[in-house]
N, C-alpha and C positions, 0 to 999 in steps of 0.2 A: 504494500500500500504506500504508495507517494505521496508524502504528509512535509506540508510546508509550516511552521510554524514559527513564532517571532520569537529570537533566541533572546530576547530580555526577558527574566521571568516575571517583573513588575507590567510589563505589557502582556503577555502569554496570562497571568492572572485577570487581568481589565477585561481583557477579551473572550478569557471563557466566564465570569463573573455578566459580563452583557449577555452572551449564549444562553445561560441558566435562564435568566430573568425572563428571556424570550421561552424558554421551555418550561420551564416553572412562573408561573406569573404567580397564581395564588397558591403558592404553599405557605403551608403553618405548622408549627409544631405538631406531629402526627400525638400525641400523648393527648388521653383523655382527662380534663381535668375542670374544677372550677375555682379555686381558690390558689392561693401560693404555694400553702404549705403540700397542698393536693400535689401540684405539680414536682414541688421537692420529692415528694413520697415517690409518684411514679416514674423520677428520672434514678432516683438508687434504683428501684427495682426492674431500668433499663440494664442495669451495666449486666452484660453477658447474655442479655434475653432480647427479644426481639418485641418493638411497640404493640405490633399487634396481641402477642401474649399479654404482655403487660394490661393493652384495654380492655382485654377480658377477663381480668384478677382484679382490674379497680373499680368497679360498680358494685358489686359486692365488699369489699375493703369498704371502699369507704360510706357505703350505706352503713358496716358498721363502727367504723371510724372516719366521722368527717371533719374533723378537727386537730387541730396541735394538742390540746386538753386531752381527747378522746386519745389519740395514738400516745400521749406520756402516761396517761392512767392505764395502759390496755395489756392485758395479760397476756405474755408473753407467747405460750402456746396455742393460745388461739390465732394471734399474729400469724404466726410460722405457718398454722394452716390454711389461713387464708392468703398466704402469698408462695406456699409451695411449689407451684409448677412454673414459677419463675427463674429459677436454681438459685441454690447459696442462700436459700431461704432462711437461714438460723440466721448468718451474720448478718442481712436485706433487716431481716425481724427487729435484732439487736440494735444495728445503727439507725434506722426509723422511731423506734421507740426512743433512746438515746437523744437522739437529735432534738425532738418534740419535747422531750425532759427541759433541755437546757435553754429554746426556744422560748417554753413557760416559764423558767426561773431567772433566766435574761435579760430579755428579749420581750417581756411582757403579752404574751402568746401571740408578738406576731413575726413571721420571718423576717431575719434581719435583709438591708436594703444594699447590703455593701460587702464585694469580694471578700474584705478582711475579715468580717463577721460571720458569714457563710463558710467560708472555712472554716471554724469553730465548733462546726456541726459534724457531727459522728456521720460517717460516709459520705460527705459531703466535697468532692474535688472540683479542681477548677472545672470541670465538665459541666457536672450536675448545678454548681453556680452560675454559668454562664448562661444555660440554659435557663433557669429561676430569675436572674435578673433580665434576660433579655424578654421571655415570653410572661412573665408575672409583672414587672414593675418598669418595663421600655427600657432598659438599661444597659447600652453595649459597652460591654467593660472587657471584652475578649470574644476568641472565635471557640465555638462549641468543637473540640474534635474528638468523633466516635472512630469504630473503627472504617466505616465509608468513606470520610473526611482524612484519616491517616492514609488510608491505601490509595485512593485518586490524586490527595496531594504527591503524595512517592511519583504516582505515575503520570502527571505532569509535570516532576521535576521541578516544582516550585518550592523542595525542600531534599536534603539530602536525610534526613532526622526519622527513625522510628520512635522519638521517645513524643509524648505530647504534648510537653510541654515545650519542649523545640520547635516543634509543627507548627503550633500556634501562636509563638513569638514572628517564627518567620513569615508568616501570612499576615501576621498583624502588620510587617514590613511594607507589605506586597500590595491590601488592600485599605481601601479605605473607611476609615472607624464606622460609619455608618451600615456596612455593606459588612459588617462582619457576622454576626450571624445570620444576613441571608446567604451570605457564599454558605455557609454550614449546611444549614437546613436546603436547599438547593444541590447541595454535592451529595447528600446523604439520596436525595430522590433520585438522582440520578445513578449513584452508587445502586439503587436497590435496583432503577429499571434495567438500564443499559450495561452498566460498567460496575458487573459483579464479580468476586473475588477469582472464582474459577474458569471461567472462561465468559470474558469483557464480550461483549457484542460490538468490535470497533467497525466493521461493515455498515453497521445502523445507529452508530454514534454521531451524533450533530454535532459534536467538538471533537471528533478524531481530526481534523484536520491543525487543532490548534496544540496536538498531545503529540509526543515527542515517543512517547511508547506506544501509540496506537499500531496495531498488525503485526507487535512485535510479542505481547504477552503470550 
């Protein structure tokens, strides 16, 4: 495949960040949620699971915990089973409970509004923050990266870094503050449609021509 692409990676980012936006117009956080702390809850119990599991674990959760109060009061065993088929369910249980403890004795039951705060919080990494400030409170304070967002960035070549917290310093280089978690949320749809882990669909990719690894994975 004969793939011309612009060897600046500050432009090679601009240009497939316009792509997206033309392919993804209205995306939104795929997580079901109605409050902050909701959203906290179901991005821990993203990490290693997949959204769609997660939005069928959290109707029930939190019908019967819909609150920070309800999750620091809530008995730990019942937790685990209502978030079981997520995996890592004990520690998921743990640091959700955990978290809503110190959010109550804090934080005065409501999620704090700032990276350094959110940190604070038992399972809470710069992921699960980034996504909480961005889609709970409009707050772009970093670029969300899963593992959709780590592996399209490698294979754009807009980072040499597996760790994530390198990925998303360097993207924060690359793009601009505003446009940072829609590059995220945008890479991850496309991550799921076209450009998945085991074999990328670059034939019917509308930014293989801007990807430096397209026809080669």
């Amino acid at each position: 495949m004969a793939v011309t692409y612009p060897r600046s990676k500050k432009k090679r980012a601009l240009a497939v960040l316009e792509m997206l936006h033309e392919l993804y117009p209205d995306t939104t956080c795929s997580l079901d949620y109605e409050t902050p702390v909701q959203l906290m809850v179901a991005t821990i119990l993203s990490a290693q699971c997949t959204d769609e599991r997660v939005n069928k674990v959290t109707p029930s959760l939190f019908a019967r915990f819909p609150d920070a109060p309800a999750f620091a009061g809530a008995n730990i065993e019942e937790l685990e089973q209502l978030v079981r088929s997520t995996g890592f369910y004990r520690n998921k249980s743990k640091n959700i409970k955990a978290a809503c403890e110190r959010i109550m004795s804090q934080y005065g039951g409501d999620v704090p509004q700032s990276m350094e705060e959110l940190l604070t919080l038992a399972g809470v990494a710069r992921k699960t923050a980034n996504v909480v400030l961005a889609h709970a409170f409009g707050i772009i304070s970093g670029v969300t990266v899963d593992t959709h967002v780590k592996r399209l960035t490698n294979r754009l070549r807009l980072t040499k870094s597996d760790n994530p917290i390198q990925i998303e310093r360097d993207l924060m280089k690359l793009l601009p503050q505003p446009e940072w978690e829609n590059w995220s949320i945008r890479i991850i749809y496309h991550g799921r449609a076209v450009c998945n882990a085991r074999k990328p669909q670059c034939e019917h990719c509308a930014i293989a021509h801007l990807c430096p690894s397209a026809g080669k994975v």
